[in-house]
C-alpha positions in Angstrom: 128.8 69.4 -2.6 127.9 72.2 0.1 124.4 73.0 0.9 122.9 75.2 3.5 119.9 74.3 5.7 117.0 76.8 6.4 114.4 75.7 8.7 110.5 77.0 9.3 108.7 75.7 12.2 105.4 77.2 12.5 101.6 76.6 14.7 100.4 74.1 11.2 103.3 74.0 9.1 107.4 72.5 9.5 109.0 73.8 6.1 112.8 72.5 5.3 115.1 73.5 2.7 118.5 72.8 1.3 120.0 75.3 -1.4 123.1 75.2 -2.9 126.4 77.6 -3.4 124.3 79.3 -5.6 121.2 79.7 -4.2 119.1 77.5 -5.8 116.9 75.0 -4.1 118.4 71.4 -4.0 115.1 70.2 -2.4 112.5 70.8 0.1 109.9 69.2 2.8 106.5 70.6 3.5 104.6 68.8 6.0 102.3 69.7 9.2 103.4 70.0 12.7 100.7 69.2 14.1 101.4 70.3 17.9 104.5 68.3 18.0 107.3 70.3 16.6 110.0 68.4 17.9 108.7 65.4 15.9 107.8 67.7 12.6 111.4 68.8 12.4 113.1 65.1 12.6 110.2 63.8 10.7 111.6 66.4 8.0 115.4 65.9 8.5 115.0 61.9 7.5 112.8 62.7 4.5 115.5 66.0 3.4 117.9 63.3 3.8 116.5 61.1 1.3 116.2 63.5 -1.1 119.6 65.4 -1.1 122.8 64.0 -2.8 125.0 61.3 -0.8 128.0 63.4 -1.2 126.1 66.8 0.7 128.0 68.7 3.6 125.5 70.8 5.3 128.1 74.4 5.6 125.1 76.3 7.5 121.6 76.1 9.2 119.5 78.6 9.8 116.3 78.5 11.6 112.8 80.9 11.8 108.9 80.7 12.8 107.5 80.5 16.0 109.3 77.6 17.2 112.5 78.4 16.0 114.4 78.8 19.2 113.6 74.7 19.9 114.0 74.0 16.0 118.2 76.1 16.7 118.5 73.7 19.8 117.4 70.7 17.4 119.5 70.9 14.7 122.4 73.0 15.7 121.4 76.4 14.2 123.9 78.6 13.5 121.4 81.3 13.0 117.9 82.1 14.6 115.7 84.8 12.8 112.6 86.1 13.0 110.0 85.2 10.6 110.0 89.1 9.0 113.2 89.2 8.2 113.6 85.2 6.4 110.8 85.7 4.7 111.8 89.7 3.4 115.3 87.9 2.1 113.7 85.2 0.5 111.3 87.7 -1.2 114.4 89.6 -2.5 116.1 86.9 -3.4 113.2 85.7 -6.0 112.2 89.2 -6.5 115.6 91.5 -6.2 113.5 95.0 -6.8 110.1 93.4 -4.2 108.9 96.2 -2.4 105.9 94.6 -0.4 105.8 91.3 0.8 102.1 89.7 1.6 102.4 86.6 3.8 99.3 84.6 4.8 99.6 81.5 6.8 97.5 78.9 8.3 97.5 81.3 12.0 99.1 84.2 10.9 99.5 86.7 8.6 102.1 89.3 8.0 102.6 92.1 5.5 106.2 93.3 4.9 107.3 97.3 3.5 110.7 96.9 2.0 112.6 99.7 0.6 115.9 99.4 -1.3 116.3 96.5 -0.4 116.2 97.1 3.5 113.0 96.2 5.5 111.1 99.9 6.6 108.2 98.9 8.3 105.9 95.6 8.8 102.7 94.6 10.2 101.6 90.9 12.0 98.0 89.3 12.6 98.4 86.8 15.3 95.3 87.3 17.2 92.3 87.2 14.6 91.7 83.9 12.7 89.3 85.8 10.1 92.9 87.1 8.5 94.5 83.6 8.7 94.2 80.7 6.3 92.3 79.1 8.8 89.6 81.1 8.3 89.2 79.7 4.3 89.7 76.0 6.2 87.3 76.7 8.7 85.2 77.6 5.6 86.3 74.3 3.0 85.1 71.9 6.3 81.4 74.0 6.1 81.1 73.4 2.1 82.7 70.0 2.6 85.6 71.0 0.1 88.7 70.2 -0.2 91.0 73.4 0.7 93.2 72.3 -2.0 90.7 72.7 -4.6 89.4 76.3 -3.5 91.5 78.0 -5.9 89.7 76.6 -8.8 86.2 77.0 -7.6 87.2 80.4 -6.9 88.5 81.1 -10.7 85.6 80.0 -12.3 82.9 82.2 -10.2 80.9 84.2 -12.3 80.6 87.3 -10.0 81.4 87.1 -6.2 78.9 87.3 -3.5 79.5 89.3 -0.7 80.5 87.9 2.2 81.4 89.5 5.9 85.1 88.9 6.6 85.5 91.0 9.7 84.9 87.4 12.1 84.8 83.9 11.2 81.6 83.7 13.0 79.7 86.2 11.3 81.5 85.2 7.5 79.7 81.7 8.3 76.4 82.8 9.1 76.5 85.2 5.7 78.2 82.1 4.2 75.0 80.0 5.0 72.6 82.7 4.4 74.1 83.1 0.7 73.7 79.4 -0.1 69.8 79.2 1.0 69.6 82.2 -1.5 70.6 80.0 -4.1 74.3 81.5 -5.0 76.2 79.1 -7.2 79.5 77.9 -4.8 82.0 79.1 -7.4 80.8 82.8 -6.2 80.5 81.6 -2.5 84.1 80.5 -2.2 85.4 83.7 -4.5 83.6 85.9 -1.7 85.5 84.2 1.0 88.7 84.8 -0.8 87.5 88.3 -1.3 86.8 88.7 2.5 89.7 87.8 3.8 91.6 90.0 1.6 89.9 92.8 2.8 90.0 91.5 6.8 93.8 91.8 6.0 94.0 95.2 4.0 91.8 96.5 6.9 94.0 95.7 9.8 97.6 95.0 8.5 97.7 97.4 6.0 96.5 100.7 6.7 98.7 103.9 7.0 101.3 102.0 4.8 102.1 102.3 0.5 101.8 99.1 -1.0 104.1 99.6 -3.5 104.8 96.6 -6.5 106.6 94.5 -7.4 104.3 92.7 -4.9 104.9 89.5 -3.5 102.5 86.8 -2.0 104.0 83.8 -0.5 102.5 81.4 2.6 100.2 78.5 2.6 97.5 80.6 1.1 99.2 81.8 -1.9 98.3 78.3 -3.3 94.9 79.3 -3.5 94.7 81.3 -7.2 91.4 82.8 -6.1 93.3 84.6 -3.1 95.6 85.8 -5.8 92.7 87.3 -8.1 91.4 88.8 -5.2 94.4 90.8 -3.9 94.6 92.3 -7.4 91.3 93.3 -7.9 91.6 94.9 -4.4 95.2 96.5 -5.1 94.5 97.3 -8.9 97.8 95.6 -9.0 100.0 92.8 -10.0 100.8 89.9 -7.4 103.7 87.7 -7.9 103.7 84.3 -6.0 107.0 83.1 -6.3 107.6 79.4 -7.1 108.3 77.6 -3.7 105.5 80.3 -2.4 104.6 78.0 0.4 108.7 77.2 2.0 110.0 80.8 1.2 110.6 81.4 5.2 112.7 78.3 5.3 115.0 79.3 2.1 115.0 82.8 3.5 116.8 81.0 6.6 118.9 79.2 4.8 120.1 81.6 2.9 121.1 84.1 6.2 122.9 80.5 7.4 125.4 80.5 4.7 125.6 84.4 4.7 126.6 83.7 8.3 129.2 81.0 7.9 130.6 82.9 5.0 130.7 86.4 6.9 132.3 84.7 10.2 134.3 81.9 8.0 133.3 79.6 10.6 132.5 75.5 11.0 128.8 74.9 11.0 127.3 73.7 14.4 124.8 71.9 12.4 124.3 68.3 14.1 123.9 66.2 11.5 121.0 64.5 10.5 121.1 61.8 12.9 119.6 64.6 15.2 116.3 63.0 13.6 117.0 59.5 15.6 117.8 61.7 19.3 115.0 61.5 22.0 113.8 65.2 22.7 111.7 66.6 25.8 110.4 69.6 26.6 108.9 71.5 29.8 108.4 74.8 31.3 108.6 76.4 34.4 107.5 80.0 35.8 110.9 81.8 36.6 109.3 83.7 39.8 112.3 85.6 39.6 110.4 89.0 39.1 106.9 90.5 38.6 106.9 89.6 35.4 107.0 85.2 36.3 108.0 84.9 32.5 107.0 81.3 31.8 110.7 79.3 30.4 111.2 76.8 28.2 113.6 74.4 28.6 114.6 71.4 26.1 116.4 67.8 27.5 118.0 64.8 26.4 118.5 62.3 28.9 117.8 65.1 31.5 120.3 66.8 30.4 119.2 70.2 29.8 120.1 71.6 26.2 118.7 74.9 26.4 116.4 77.1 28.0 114.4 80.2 26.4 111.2 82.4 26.9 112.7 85.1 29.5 112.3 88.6 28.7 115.2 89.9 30.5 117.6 86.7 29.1 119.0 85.1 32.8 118.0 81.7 31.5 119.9 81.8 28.4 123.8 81.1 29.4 126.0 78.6 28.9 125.2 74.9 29.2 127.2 74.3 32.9 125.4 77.0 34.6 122.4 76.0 33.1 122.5 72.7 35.3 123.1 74.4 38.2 119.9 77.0 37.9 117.1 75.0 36.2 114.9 73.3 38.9 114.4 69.9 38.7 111.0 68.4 37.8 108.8 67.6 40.7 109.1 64.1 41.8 105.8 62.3 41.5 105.4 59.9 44.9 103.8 56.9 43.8 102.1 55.2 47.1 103.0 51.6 48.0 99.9 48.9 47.6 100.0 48.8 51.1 99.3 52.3 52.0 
């Protein structure tokens, strides 16, 4: 059996998925990455692994998110995307005739305009946590809820009460205000979801047409109430697909095998005994211009694999000059007992 490898490494969650010749998801991993992405990805491989048929051949591997340069070094992409353009296929793919895409995640949030099937515009929150999912967590730690269970407080709230979304600071002082008023925690936790709908309408979506079929996929789109919300607000129908919370990973995968396919090439995917392989990372400032772009280089054994971060690209070429050009790390002088 062939399968194809997609691969989501973002700032809270690793997301890996293995679909088949046709598509359909053979099975996935969602787990956190917890500042060590290295360890989330190989952490996911092993537990892929067990999951998948004995008899797979991995044909492709694509990789996206923040850290998908290191995740491509990792696992031998044969693909590295950006995280608009895996998650606008994986919305199509689900949705053929999606027009909008709404992705929230735990640090980011994104908003996607797709026309005929092309991508036409797009919009990213990577600055403000108040759009984020981490503003609802932020929120579940205060009311000593589980985040898990926000969606069904949030259903069953008789009326909302209005909360400010426009800083996680200020949406905590109204949240506290609200509850020494006496407002039931149903409506508390409906007013959150309905704030940070409207943090993201407000600064991701303005100027643009969001047109339906409309799709909501990330973390967040676990959370019903979040759901509820964006339709009241929209006056529209909102979709969340079934693997809502990995569709950046299939949307990888799914450009891997187009890839393979497209080039009729091998894969250059390493197997998953890359899980077992002792990574390291470090960066340097190139110095090389005004800009002092700070690089990224990943090693096994000193031996450097790959080096990224550059905006004008001279670190990224071909593993022999690589040697020669990286500096070394410093050496550390340890002093003698007797000096």
């Amino acid at each position: 059996m062939k399968g194809y490898l997609g691969v989501d490494v973002g700032s809270v969650s690793t997301n890996l998925v293995a679909v088949d010749f046709r598509d359909e998801v053979l099975a996935y991993e969602y787990l956190r990455t917890r500042g060590n992405p290295i360890k989330a990805v190989q952490e996911g491989l092993r537990s892929l692994r067990d999951k998948l048929p004995l008899d797979i051949e991995i044909g492709g591997v694509g990789t996206t998110g923040s850290a998908r340069y290191l995740s491509g070094v990792i696992v031998g992409a044969d693909i590295v995307k950006n995280e608009i353009t895996a998650h606008a296929v994986a919305a199509i793919h689900v949705i053929p005739e999606a027009r909008t895409v709404l992705e929230i995640g735990g640090q980011d949030s994104k908003l996607i305009i797709i026309r005929e099937g092309v991508v036409v515009d797009f919009a990213m929150n990577t600055v403000c946590a108040a759009g984020t999912g981490s503003f609802l967590d932020h929120q579940s730690t205060r009311l000593g809820i589980p985040i898990e269970e926000f969606g069904g407080y949030a259903t069953k709230a008789s009326s909302s009460a209005q909360i400010a979304g426009r800083c996680t600071v200020f949406a905590e002082s109204d949240m506290i205000h609200k509850q020494q008023m006496g407002y039931p925690v149903e409506d508390i936790i409906y007013g959150l979801c309905e704030a940070l709908v409207r943090n993201y309408l407000n600064n991701l979506a303005k100027g643009k047409e969001l047109l339906p079929p409309i799709v909501f996929q990330g973390g967040v789109a676990a959370n019903e109430g979040m759901k509820k919300a964006f339709e009241e607000a929209l006056g529209l129908e909102v979709v969340v697909p079934r693997y809502y919370h990995v569709m950046g990973a299939i949307g990888a995968a799914l450009l891997a095998k187009e890839k393979v396919i497209t080039d009729n090439s091998y894969s250059n995917f390493k197997g998953f005994k890359a899980s077992e392989i002792e990574y390291a990372t470090s960066s340097f400032y190139c110095g090389g211009c005004p800009n002092n772009c700070e690089i990224v280089r990943i090693q096994v054994s000193g031996k450097t694999l790959a080096c990224w971060g550059g905006r004008c690209g001279k670190w990224e070429m071909e593993q022999t000059e690589m040697e020669q050009a990286v500096p070394p790390e410093p050496e550390v002088q340890i002093p003698s007992i007797s000096q």
